[in-house]
C-alpha positions in Angstrom: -2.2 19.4 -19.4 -5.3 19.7 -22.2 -7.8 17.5 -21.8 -6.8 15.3 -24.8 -3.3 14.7 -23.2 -5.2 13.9 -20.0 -7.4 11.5 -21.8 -4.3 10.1 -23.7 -2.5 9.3 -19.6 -5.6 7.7 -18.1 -6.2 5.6 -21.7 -3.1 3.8 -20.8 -3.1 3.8 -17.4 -6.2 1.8 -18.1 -5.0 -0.2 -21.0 -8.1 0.4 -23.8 -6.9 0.6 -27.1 -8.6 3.7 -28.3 -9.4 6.9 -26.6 -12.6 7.3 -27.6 -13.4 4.7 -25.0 -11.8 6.4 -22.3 -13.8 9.5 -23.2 -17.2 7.3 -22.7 -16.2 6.8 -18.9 -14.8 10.1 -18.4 -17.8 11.5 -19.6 -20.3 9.5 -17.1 -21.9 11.6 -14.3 -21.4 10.6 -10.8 -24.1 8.5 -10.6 -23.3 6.3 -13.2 -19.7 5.9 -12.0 -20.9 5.1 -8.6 -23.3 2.2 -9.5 -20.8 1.0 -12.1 -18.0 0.7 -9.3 -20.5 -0.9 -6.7 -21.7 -3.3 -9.1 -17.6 -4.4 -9.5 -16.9 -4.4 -6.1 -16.5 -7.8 -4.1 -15.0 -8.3 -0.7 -11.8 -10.1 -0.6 -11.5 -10.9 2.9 -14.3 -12.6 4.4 -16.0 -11.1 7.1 -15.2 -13.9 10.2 -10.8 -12.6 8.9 -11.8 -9.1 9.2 -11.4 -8.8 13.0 -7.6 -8.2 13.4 -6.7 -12.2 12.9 -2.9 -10.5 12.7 -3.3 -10.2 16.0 -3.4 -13.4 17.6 0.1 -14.4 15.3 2.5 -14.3 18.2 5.6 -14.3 15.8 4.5 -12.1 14.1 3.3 -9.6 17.3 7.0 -10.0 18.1 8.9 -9.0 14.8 6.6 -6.2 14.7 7.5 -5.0 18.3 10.9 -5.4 17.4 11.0 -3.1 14.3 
Protein backbone atom coordinates (compact mmCIF):
# COMPACT_ATOMS: atom_id res chain seq x y z
CA UNK A 1 0.00 0.00 0.00
CA UNK A 2 1.67 3.69 -1.15
CA UNK A 3 1.49 6.17 1.10
CA UNK A 4 -1.25 8.13 -0.76
CA UNK A 5 -3.52 4.98 -0.56
CA UNK A 6 -2.67 4.88 3.11
CA UNK A 7 -3.46 8.39 3.56
CA UNK A 8 -6.65 7.98 1.38
CA UNK A 9 -7.86 4.68 4.28
CA UNK A 10 -7.06 6.74 7.47
CA UNK A 11 -8.90 10.02 5.71
CA UNK A 12 -12.03 8.15 5.96
CA UNK A 13 -11.56 6.22 8.76
CA UNK A 14 -11.36 9.65 10.30
CA UNK A 15 -14.10 11.33 8.30
CA UNK A 16 -12.12 14.85 6.99
CA UNK A 17 -13.10 15.80 3.73
CA UNK A 18 -9.82 16.35 2.09
CA UNK A 19 -6.57 14.51 2.40
CA UNK A 20 -4.50 17.21 2.68
CA UNK A 21 -5.76 17.33 6.25
CA UNK A 22 -4.97 13.98 7.05
CA UNK A 23 -1.48 14.60 5.81
CA UNK A 24 -1.12 17.57 8.51
CA UNK A 25 -1.63 14.98 11.42
CA UNK A 26 0.19 12.30 9.80
CA UNK A 27 2.95 14.43 9.46
CA UNK A 28 3.24 15.63 13.28
CA UNK A 29 6.16 14.24 15.33
CA UNK A 30 5.59 12.39 18.33
CA UNK A 31 5.51 15.04 20.51
CA UNK A 32 3.02 16.91 19.07
CA UNK A 33 0.71 13.80 18.77
CA UNK A 34 1.27 13.10 22.34
CA UNK A 35 0.18 16.60 23.78
CA UNK A 36 -2.61 16.79 21.22
CA UNK A 37 -4.12 13.36 22.57
CA UNK A 38 -3.55 14.34 26.28
CA UNK A 39 -5.06 17.60 25.91
CA UNK A 40 -8.40 15.43 24.44
CA UNK A 41 -8.38 13.01 26.89
CA UNK A 42 -11.05 13.01 29.78
CA UNK A 43 -11.83 10.19 32.20
CA UNK A 44 -15.14 8.66 31.80
CA UNK A 45 -15.53 6.84 34.90
CA UNK A 46 -14.95 8.69 37.91
CA UNK A 47 -12.45 7.70 40.16
CA UNK A 48 -14.72 6.50 43.54
CA UNK A 49 -16.46 3.61 40.20
CA UNK A 50 -13.09 2.68 39.35
CA UNK A 51 -12.58 0.12 42.08
CA UNK A 52 -14.33 -3.01 40.63
CA UNK A 53 -18.02 -1.66 41.65
CA UNK A 54 -19.02 -4.95 39.28
CA UNK A 55 -18.08 -6.66 41.92
CA UNK A 56 -20.36 -6.08 44.66
CA UNK A 57 -23.48 -6.84 41.83
CA UNK A 58 -24.51 -10.18 43.22
CA UNK A 59 -26.63 -11.04 40.04
CA UNK A 60 -24.47 -10.21 38.13
CA UNK A 61 -21.40 -12.27 40.12
CA UNK A 62 -23.79 -15.21 39.46
CA UNK A 63 -24.56 -15.00 35.65
CA UNK A 64 -20.93 -14.55 35.23
CA UNK A 65 -20.03 -17.74 37.27
CA UNK A 66 -22.52 -19.53 35.38
CA UNK A 67 -21.21 -18.80 31.82
Amino acid sequence: MSKSESLDFIRDILGHVSVQTTDVYARADSKQKREALEKAYFDVIPESDKEKSWKSNSSLMEWLKSL
